[in-house]
C-alpha positions in Angstrom: 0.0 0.0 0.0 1.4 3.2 -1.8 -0.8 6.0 -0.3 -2.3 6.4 3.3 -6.3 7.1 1.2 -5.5 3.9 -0.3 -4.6 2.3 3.6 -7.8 4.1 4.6 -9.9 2.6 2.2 -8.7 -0.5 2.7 -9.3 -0.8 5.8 -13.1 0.0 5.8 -13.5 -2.0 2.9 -12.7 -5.2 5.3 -14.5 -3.9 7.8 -17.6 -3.7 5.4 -16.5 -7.2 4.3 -19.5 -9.0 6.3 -22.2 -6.9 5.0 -23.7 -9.1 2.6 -27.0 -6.7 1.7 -28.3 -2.9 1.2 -29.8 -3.4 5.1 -26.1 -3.6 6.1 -26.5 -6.5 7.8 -24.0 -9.8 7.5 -24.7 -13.1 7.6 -22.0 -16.0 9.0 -23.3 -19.5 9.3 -26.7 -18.7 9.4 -26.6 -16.5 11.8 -27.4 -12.5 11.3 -25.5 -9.8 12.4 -27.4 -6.2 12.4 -24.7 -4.1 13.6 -20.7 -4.7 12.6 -20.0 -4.3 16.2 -22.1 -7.7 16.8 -19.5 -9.5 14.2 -17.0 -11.0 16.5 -14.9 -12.4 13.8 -13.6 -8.6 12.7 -11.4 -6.3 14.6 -13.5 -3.6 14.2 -14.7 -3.9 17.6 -10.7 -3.3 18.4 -10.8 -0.4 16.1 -13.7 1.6 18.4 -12.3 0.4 21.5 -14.3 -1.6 22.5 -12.3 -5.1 22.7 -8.7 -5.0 23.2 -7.2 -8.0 21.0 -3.6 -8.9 22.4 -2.0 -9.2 19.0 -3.9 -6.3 17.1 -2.6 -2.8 17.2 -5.1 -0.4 15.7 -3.3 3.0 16.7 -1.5 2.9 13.2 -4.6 3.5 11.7 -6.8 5.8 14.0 -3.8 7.9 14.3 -5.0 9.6 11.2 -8.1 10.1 12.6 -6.7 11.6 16.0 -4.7 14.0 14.2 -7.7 15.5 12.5 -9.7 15.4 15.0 -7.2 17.8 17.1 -8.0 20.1 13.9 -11.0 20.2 14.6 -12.2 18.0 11.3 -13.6 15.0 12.5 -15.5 13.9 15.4 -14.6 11.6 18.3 -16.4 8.5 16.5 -14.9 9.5 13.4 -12.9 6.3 12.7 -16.8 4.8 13.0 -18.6 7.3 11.0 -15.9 6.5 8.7 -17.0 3.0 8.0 -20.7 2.9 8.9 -21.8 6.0 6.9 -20.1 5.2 3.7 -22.1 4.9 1.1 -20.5 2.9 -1.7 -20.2 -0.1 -4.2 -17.4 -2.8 -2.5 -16.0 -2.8 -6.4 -15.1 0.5 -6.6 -13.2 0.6 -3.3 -10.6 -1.3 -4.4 -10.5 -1.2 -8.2 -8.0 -3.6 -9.6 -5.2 -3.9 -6.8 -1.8 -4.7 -7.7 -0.2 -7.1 -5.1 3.6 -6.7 -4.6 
């Protein structure tokens, strides 16, 4: 990963991963998720604090968002609004990635 828009993406592209449907909702062996916080198999719940997975270090990541936030742009759930209010096509996220 080249560029930090490209990180960004990326990362709330596989946080979207499990939504399977326009209700945002995600399905895993039969069983239905409503809300991305509910998915258990997904660090997002890392990423908004509230799980704390030994081996996972988010800070990278919401660094950018604590840096704008000190500027005033974004809001304390930013990294949150960032993946839940996206409106988008999973296709166009990522385009045709080239893997080094």
């Amino acid at each position: 990963v080249k560029e930090d828009d490209y990180l960004l993406n990326l990362t709330r592209y596989i946080h979207l991963n499990p939504i399977t449907d326009k209700n945002k909702t995600a399905t895993y062996k039969g069983q239905t998720f409503v809300k991305l916080t509910d998915f258990d198999f997904s660090s997002y719940q890392d990423y908004l604090g509230l799980r704390k997975t030994e081996w996972l270090s988010p800070e990278f990541i919401l660094e950018y968002f604590n840096e704008n936030k000190k500027q005033g742009i974004i809001n304390k759930n930013s990294y949150k609004d960032f993946v839940e209010n996206y409106q988008f096509d999973p296709s166009e996220i990522l385009g045709n990635p080239i893997l080094e």
